[in-house]
BADREN-421205 format. One record per residue (C-alpha): residue in three letters; x, y negated, z negated. Coordinates in steps of 0.2 Angstrom, whole numbers, plus 5000, padded with zeros to 4 digits. Layout:
// BADREN-421205
+---------+------+------+------+
| residuo |    u |    v |    w |
+---------+------+------+------+
|     Ala |    X |    Y |    Z |
...
+---------+------+------+------+
***
This chain:
// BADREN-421205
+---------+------+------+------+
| residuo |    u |    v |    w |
+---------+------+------+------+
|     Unk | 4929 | 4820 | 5147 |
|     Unk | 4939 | 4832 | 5158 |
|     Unk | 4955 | 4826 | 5150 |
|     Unk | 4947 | 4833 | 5136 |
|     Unk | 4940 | 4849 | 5141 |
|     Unk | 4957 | 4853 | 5150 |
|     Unk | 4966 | 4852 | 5133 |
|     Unk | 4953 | 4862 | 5122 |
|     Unk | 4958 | 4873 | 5136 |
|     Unk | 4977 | 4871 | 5135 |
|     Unk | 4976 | 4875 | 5115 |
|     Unk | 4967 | 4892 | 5117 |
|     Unk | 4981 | 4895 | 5130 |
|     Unk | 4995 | 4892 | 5118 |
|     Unk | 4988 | 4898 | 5103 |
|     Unk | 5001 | 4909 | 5095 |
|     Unk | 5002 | 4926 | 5094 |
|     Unk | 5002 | 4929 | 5075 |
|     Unk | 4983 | 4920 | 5076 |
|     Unk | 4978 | 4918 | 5058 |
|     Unk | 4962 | 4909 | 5051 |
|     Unk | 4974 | 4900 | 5037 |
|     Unk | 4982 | 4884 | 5039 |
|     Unk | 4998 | 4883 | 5036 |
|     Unk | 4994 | 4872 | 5021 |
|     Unk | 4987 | 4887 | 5014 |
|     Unk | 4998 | 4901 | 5020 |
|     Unk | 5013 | 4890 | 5013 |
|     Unk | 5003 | 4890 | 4998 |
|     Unk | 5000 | 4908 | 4997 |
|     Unk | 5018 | 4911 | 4998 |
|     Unk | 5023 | 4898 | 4986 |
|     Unk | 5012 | 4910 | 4974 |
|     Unk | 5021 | 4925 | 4981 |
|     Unk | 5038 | 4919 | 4976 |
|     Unk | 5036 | 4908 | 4961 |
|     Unk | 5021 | 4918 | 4953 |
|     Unk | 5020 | 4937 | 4959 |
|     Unk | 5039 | 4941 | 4961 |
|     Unk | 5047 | 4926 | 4949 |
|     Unk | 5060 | 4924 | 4961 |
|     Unk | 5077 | 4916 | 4956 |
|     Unk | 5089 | 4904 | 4959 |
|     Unk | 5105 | 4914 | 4969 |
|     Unk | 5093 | 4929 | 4970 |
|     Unk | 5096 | 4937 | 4988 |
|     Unk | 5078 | 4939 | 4995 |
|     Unk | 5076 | 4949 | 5010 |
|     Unk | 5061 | 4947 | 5020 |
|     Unk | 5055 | 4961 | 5032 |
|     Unk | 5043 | 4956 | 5045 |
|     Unk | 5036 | 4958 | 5063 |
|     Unk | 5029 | 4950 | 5076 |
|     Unk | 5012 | 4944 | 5069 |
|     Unk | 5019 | 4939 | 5052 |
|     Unk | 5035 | 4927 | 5058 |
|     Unk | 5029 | 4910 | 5053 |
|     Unk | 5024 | 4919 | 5034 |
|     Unk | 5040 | 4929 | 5032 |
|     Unk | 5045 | 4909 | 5037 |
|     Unk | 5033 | 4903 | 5024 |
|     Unk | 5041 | 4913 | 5011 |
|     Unk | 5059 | 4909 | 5016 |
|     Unk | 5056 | 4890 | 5014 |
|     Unk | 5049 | 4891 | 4997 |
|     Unk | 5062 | 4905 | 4991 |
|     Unk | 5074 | 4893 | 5000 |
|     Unk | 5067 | 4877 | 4987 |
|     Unk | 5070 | 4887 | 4971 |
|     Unk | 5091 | 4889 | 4977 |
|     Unk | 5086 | 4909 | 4981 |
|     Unk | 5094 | 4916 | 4995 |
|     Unk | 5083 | 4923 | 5010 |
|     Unk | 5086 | 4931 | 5024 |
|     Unk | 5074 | 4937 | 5039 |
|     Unk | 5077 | 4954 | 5045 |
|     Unk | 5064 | 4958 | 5062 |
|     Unk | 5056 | 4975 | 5066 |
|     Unk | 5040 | 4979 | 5078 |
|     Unk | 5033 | 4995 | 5083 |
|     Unk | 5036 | 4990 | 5101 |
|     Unk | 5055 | 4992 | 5100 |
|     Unk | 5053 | 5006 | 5085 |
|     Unk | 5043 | 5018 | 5099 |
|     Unk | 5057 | 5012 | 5113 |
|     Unk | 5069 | 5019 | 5102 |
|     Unk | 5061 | 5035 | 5095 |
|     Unk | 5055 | 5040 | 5112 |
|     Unk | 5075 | 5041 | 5119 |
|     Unk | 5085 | 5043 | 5103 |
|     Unk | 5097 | 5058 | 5100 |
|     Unk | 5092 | 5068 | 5084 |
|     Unk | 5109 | 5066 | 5079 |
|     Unk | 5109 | 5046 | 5079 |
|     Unk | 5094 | 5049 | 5067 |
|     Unk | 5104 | 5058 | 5054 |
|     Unk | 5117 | 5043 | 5053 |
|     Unk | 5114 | 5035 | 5037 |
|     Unk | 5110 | 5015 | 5041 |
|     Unk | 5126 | 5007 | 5033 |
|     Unk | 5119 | 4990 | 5031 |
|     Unk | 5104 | 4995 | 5025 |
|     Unk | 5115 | 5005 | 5013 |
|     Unk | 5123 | 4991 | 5007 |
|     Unk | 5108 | 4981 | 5006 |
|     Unk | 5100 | 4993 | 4993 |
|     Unk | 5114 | 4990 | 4980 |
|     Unk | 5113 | 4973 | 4981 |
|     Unk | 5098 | 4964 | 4984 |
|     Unk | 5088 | 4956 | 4971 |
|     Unk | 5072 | 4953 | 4979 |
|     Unk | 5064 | 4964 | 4994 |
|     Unk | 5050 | 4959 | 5004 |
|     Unk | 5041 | 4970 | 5014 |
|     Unk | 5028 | 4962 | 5027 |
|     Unk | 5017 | 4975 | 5035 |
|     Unk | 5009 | 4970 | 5052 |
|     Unk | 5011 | 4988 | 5060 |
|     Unk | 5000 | 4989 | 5078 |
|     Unk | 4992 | 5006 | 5076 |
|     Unk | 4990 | 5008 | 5093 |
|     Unk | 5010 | 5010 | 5095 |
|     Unk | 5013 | 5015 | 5077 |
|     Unk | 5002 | 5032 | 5080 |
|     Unk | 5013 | 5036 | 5095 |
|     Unk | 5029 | 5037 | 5087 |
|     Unk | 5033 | 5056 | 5085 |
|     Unk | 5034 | 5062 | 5066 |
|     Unk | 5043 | 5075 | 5070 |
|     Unk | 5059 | 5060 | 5073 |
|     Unk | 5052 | 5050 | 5059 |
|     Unk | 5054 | 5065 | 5047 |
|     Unk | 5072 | 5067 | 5049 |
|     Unk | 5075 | 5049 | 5049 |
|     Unk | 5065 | 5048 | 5032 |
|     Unk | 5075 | 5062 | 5026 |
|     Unk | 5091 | 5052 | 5032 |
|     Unk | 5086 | 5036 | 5022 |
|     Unk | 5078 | 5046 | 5006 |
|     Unk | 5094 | 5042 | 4997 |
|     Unk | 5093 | 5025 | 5001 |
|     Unk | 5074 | 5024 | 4994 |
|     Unk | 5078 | 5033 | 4980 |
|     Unk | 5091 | 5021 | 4973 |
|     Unk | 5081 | 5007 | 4979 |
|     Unk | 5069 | 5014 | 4967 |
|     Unk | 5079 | 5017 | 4952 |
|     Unk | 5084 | 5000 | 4955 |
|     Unk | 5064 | 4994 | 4951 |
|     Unk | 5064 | 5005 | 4938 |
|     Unk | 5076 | 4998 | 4930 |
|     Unk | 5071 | 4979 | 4935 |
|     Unk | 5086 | 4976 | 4944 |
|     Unk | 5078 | 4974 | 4962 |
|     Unk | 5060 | 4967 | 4963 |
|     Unk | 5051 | 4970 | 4977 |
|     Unk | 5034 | 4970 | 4986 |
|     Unk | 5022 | 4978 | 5001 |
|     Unk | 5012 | 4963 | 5009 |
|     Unk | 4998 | 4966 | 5020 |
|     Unk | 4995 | 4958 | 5036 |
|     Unk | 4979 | 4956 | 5045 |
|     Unk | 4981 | 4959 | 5062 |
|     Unk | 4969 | 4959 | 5081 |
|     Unk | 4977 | 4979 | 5083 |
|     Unk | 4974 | 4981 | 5064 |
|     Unk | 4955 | 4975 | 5066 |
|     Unk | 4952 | 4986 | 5084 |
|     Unk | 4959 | 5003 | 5076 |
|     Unk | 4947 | 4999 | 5062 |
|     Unk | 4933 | 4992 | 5071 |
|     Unk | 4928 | 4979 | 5062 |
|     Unk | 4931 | 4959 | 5068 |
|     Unk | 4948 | 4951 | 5066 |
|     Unk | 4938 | 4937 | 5059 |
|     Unk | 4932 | 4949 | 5045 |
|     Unk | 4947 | 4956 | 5040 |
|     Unk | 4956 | 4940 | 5040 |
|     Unk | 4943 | 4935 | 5028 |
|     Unk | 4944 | 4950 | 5018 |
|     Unk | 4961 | 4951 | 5016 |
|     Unk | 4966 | 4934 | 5012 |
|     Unk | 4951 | 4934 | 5000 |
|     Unk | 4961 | 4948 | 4991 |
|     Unk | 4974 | 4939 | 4991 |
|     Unk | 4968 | 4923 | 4982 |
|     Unk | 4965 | 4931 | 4965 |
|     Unk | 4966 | 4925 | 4947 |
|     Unk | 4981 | 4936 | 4943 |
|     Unk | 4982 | 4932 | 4924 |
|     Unk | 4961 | 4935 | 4922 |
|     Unk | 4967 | 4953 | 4935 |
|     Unk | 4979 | 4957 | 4919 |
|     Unk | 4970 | 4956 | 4906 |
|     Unk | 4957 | 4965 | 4912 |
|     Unk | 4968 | 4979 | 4917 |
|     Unk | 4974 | 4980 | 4899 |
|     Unk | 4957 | 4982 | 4893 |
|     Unk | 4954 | 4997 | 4905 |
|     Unk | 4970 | 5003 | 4900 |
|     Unk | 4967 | 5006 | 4882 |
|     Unk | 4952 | 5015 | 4887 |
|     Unk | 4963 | 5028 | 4896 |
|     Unk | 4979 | 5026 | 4883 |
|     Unk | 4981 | 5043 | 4876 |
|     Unk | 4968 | 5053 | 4886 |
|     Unk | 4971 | 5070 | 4890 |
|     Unk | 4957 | 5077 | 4901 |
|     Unk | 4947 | 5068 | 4917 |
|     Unk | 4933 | 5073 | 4928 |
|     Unk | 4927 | 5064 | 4942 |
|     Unk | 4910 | 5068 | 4948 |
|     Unk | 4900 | 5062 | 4964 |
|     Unk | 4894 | 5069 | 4980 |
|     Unk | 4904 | 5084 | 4984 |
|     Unk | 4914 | 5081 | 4971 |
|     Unk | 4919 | 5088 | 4954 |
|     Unk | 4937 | 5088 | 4950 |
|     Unk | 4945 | 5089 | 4933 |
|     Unk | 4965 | 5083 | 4928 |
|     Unk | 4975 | 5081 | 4914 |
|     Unk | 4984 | 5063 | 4910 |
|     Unk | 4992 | 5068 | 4894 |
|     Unk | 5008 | 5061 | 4892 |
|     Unk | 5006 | 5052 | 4908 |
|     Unk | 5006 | 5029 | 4906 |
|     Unk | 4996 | 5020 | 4917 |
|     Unk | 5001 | 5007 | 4925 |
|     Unk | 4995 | 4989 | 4928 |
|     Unk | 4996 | 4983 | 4945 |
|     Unk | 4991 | 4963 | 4943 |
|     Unk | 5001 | 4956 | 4955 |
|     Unk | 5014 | 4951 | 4941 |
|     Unk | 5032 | 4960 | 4942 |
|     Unk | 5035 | 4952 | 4927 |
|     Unk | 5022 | 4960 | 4917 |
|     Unk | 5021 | 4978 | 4927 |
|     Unk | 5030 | 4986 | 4914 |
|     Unk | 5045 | 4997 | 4920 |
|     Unk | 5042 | 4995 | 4939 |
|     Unk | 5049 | 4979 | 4947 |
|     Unk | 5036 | 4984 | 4963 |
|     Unk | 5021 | 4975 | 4972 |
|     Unk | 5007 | 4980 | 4982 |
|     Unk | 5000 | 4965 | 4989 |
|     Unk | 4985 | 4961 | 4986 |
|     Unk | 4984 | 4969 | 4972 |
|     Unk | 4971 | 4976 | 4956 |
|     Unk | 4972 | 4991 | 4952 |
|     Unk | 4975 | 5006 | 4938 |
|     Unk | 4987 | 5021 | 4942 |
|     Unk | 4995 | 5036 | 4934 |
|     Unk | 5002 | 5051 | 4941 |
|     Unk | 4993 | 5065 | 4935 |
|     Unk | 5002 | 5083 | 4928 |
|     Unk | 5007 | 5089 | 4944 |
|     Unk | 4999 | 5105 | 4940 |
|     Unk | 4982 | 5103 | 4931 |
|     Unk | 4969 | 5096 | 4944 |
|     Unk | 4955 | 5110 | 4949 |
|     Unk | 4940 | 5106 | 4960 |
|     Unk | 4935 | 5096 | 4974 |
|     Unk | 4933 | 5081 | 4980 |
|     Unk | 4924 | 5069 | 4993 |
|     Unk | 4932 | 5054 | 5002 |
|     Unk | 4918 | 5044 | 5009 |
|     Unk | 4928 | 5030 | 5014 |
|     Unk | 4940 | 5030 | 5030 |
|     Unk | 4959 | 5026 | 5028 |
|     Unk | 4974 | 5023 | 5038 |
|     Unk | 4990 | 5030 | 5036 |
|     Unk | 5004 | 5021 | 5039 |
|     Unk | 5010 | 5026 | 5060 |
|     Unk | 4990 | 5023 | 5064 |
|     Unk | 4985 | 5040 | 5058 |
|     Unk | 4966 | 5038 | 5054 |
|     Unk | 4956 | 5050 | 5045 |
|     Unk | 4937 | 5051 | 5039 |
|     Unk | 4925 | 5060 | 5028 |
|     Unk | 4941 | 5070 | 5019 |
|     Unk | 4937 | 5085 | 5007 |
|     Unk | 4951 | 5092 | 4999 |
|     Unk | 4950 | 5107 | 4985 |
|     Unk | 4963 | 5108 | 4971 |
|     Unk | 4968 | 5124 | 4962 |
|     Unk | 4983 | 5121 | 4948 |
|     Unk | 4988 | 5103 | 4956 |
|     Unk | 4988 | 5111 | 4976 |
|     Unk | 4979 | 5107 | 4990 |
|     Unk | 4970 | 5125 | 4993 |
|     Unk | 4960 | 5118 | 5006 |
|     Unk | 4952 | 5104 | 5016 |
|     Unk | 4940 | 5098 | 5029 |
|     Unk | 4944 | 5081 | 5039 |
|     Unk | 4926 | 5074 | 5047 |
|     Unk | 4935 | 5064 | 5060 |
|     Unk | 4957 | 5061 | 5062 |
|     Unk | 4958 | 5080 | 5057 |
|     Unk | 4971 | 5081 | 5073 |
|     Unk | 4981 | 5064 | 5062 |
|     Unk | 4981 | 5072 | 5046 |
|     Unk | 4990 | 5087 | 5050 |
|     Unk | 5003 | 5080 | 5062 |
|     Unk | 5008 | 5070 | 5047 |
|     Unk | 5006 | 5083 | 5033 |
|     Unk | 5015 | 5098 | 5046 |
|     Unk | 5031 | 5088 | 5046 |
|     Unk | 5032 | 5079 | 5028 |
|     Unk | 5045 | 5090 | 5016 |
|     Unk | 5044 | 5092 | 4997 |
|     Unk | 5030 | 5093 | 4984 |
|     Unk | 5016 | 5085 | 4999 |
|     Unk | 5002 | 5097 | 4995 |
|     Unk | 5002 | 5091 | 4977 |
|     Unk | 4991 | 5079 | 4968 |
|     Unk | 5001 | 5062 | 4967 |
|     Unk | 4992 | 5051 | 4960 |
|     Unk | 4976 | 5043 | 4951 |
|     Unk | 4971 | 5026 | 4953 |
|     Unk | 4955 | 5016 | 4947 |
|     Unk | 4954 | 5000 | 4958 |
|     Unk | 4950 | 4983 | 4948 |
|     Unk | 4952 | 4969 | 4963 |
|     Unk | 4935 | 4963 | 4961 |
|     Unk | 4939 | 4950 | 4978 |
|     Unk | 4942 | 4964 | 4988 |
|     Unk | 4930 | 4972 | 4999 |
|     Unk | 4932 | 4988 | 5009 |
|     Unk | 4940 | 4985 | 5027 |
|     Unk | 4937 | 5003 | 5033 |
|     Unk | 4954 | 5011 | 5034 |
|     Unk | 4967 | 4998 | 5027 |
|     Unk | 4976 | 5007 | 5012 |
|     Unk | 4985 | 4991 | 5004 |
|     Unk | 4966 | 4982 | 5004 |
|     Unk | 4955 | 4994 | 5002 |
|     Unk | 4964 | 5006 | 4985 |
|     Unk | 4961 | 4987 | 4977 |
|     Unk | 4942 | 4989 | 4979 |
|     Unk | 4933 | 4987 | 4961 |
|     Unk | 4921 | 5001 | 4959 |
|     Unk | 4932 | 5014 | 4970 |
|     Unk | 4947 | 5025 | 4966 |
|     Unk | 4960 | 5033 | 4977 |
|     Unk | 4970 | 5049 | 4976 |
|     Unk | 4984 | 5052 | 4984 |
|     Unk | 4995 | 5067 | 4988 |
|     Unk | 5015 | 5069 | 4987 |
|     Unk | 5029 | 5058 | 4980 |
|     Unk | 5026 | 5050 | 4964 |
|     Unk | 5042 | 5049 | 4956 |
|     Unk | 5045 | 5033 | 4958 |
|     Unk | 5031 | 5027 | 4945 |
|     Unk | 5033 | 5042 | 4931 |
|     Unk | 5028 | 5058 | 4941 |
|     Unk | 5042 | 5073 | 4945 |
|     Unk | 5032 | 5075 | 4964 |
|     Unk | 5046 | 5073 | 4974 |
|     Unk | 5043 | 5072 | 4994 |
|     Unk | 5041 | 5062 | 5011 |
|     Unk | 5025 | 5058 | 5010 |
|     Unk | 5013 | 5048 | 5000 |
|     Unk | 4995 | 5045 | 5006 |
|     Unk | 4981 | 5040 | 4999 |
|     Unk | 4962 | 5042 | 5001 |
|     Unk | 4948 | 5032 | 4994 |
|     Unk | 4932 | 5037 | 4985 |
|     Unk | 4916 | 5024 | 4983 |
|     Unk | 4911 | 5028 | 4964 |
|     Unk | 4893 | 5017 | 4967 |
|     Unk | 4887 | 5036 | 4967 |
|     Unk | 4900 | 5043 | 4954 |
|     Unk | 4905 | 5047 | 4936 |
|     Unk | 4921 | 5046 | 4927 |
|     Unk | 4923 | 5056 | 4909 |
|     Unk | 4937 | 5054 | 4902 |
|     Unk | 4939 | 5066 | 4887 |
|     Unk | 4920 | 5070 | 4888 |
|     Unk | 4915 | 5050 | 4887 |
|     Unk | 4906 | 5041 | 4903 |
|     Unk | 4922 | 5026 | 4909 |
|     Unk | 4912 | 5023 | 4924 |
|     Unk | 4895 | 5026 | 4931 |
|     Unk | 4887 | 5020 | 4948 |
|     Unk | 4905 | 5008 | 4951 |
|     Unk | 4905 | 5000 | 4934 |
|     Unk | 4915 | 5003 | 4918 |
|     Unk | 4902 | 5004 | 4905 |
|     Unk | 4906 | 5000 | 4887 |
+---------+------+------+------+
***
C-alpha cells in the first residue's frame, strides 16, 4: 500500500511539462491526420516543424509520421523565455540583420509547420517597439513565403496549442481548453468542406453586407472579392497552400474602402504577444477605423496598433465561422474565429489571401451572432447564429 502511494506520488512528480489530456495514441493520430490529410505531405518534401517547449513530443509526433511517408522533417525550437532574454538586451541594429537561414529556408521548403504554444505571460512583455523593426526586417521573407502559398509551391499551417499559461491568461481551466481545443481538432473535414461550399455559393457574387446586432450596424462591399474555404484541406483551399488549425471557417477581404458603421465585439481575444482585449467597439468611415472604445486591454491594443506600419487601421477581413466542434475559449484567436454561429473582423494585412492591405499587423476580433443579423444584398444569411435557407 505505501509502495503504492509512494509511486502515484512519483508520477505526478515526473509528469512532463507539456501536460496534455491526449494519449500519445491519439496525439500520434491527430498528427498522422495533420500530415497525410490536412497538409498532403510528400515523399522528399522538406517539412519544417516549429515548435516550443509545451508542444515537443507533437512537433515529434508529426516528425515520425512525416518521417514514414519518406518526407524530410526537421525540428527548429523557439520559447518566449529565450525570445524576451534576447529582445530585452538586443542591439537595434542586430534586429535589422536579415536572418539568413531563415532566408534560405523560405526558398526552399516544401511544407512549414508552425506550432503555437506561446506563454502569454512572457509573450506580453516583449517590447513591440523591437518586434516592429524585427517584423519589418523579416517582411520580405513572409512575403515570399507567401507568394510561394499562393502559388502552391510551399504548404503550410498554424497549429494551436493548449497550454497551463494559455488557460490562466484566459481564466478558464486547462482541462477545459484542452478539451475544447482538441475537440476542434477532431472534425469531419470532408462534411467541413462541403458545407463551406454551400455557404459559399450563397455569398458568390454578392456585392453589399450588413451586419446587425447589439451596437452594431455596419455595411461592406464584397464585390469582386472570392471567399475562401478554410476546411482544414490545403488541397482543396483553392489558391492558398495555408492552414489555420483547427480550422471552419468563411473569409474574404473586403474593398478596403467600403465599410461604414459600427460594430460590437462581445467576445474577448488574445493577440498574439499576450495582448488581451474585451468589449471592443470600433467605427468605420470609408474602410478606417475612426474610432473605438476597448472595455478591458485598452492599455494592449494600442501598444500594438501605436507601433504596427502600413494599411493597420483598415478593415482586413470578413470571416463567417463554420466549425460546428468548436466552442468559444475566451480569447484564443486560432479556436475561437472557428466558432459556428460567430464572425470575426479583423484589421490590417490581407494581401496574402486576395486583399491589397499591406501592413504588420493582422488582428482579429470576434462577434457572437446568437443576437445578430447578416444581409447579404438585402436577404437574411444568418439570424440568431444560424444560416437560414
Amino acid at each position: 500500500m505505501k509502495v503504492n502511494c509512494f509511486l502515484k506520488k512519483l508520477k505526478k512528480y515526473l509528469k512532463p511539462n507539456n501536460i496534455m489530456i491526449l494519449s500519445e495514441k491519439e496525439l500520434q493520430k491527430i498528427a498522422r491526420t495533420i500530415i497525410n490529410v490536412n497538409l498532403a505531405v510528400k515523399e522528399r518534401d522538406l517539412t519544417l516543424i516549429s515548435c516550443g517547449p509545451k508542444s515537443l513530443k507533437f512537433a515529434e509526433a508529426l516528425a515520425f509520421e512525416a518521417a514514414k511517408i519518406g518526407a524530410q522533417p526537421t525540428i527548429t525550437y523557439g520559447s518566449d523565455e529565450l525570445s524576451l532574454k534576447i529582445y530585452k538586451v538586443i542591439k537595434t541594429k542586430f534586429l535589422k540583420q536579415k536572418p539568413k537561414l531563415a532566408d534560405v529556408l523560405s526558398r526552399i521548403a516544401d511544407v512549414k509547420i508552425v506550432i503555437d504554444d506561446t506563454n502569454p505571460f512572457l509573450a506580453k512583455q516583449l517590447p513591440q517597439n523591437k518586434i516592429e523593426i524585427r517584423r519589418k526586417t523579416v517582411k520580405p521573407i513572409r512575403e515570399r513565403e507567401e507568394e510561394r502559398q499562393r502559388k502552391k509551391e510551399m504548404k503550410a499551417a498554424l497549429i494551436g496549442f493548449p497550454t497551463e499559461e494559455i488557460a490562466k491568461a484566459m481564466g478558464i481551466s486547462f482541462k477545459k481548453l484542452n478539451k475544447i481545443f482538441w475537440n476542434a481538432m477532431r472534425i469531419d473535414y470532408e462534411k467541413l468542406y462541403q458545407y463551406n461550399k454551400k455557404l459559399i455559393e450563397r455569398l458568390k457574387n454578392a456585392d453589399k453586407i450588413r451586419i446587425l446586432g447589439e451596437r452594431t450596424d455596419l455595411e461592406f462591399s464584397v464585390k469582386g472579392r472570392k471567399f475562401i474555404n478554410a476546411c482544414g484541406l490545403v488541397t482543396k483551399k483553392g489558391e492558398i497552400g495555408y492552414l489555420n488549425l483547427p480550422d471552419g471557417e468563411v473569409f474574404c477581404p473586403p474593398v478596403e474602402s467600403s465599410a461604414n458603421g459600427e460594430i460590437y465585439f462581445d467576445l474577448p481575444c488574445m493577440w498574439h504577444y499576450g495582448k488581451q482585449v474585451e468589449g471592443v467597439w470600433f467605427k468605420f468611415e470609408k474602410g478606417k477605423l475612426v474610432d473605438y472604445k476597448i472595455e478591458k486591454g485598452k492599455e494592449n491594443f494600442e501598444d500594438v496598433f501605436k507601433h504596427a506600419s502600413g494599411d493597420k487601421d483598415k478593415i482586413g477581413e470578413f470571416a463567417i465561422g463554420t466549425n460546428p466542434r468548436a466552442k468559444p475559449t475566451g480569447g484564443m484567436i486560432i479556436v475561437d474565429e472557428k466558432v459556428k454561429g460567430s464572425i470575426h473582423f479583423a484589421l490590417g494585412h490581407n494581401k496574402h489571401f486576395g486583399g491589397k492591405n499591406d501592413s504588420t499587423l493582422h488582428w482579429d476580433f470576434f462577434k457572437d451572432m446568437r443576437n445578430g443579423e447578416i444581409y447579404v444584398d438585402g436577404k437574411l444569411l444568418m439570424k440568431n447564429g444560424k444560416i437560414v435557407d
